[in-house]
C-alpha angles and dihedrals in degrees: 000000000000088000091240090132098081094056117091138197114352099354084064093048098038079051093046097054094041088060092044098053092041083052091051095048088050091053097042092051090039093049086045098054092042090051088055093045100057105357092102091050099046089046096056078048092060100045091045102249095120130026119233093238084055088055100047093055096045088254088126123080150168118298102256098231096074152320120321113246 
C-alpha cells in the first residue's frame, strides 16, 4: 500500500519505524483530544453522579463549583 515492499535492509526498517512512530503520535494526540472532549462526563458517569441515559440526552452537566478537569 505505502510502497515500502520494495525497500530492503536498512531503508525497510528505517521506513518501518518511521510508520510506527508516526502511528503512536496519532493515537496519543487523538486519545488525548477524545479524553478532553467527554472525560469529564464519563467520569461523572462512573462515580454516579450522572446516569448514562442523562448523559446521553445533555441532561448532565459540569459540577457548579469549578472546571472539570
Amino acid at each position: 500500500m505505502l510502497g515500502i515492499e520494495s525497500l530492503s535492509g536498512n531503508a525497510l526498517a528505517a521506513a518501518l519505524v518511521g510508520i510506527v512512530l508516526f502511528e503512536a503520535l496519532a493515537l496519543y494526540v487523538g486519545y488525548g483530544a477524545l479524553e478532553s472532549l467527554v472525560g469529564g462526563a464519563v467520569r461523572r458517569v462512573l462515580t454516579g453522579e450522572c446516569k448514562l441515559a442523562e448523559l446521553l440526552l445533555r441532561r448532565c452537566s459540569a459540577p457548579a463549583g469549578g472546571s472539570d478537569q
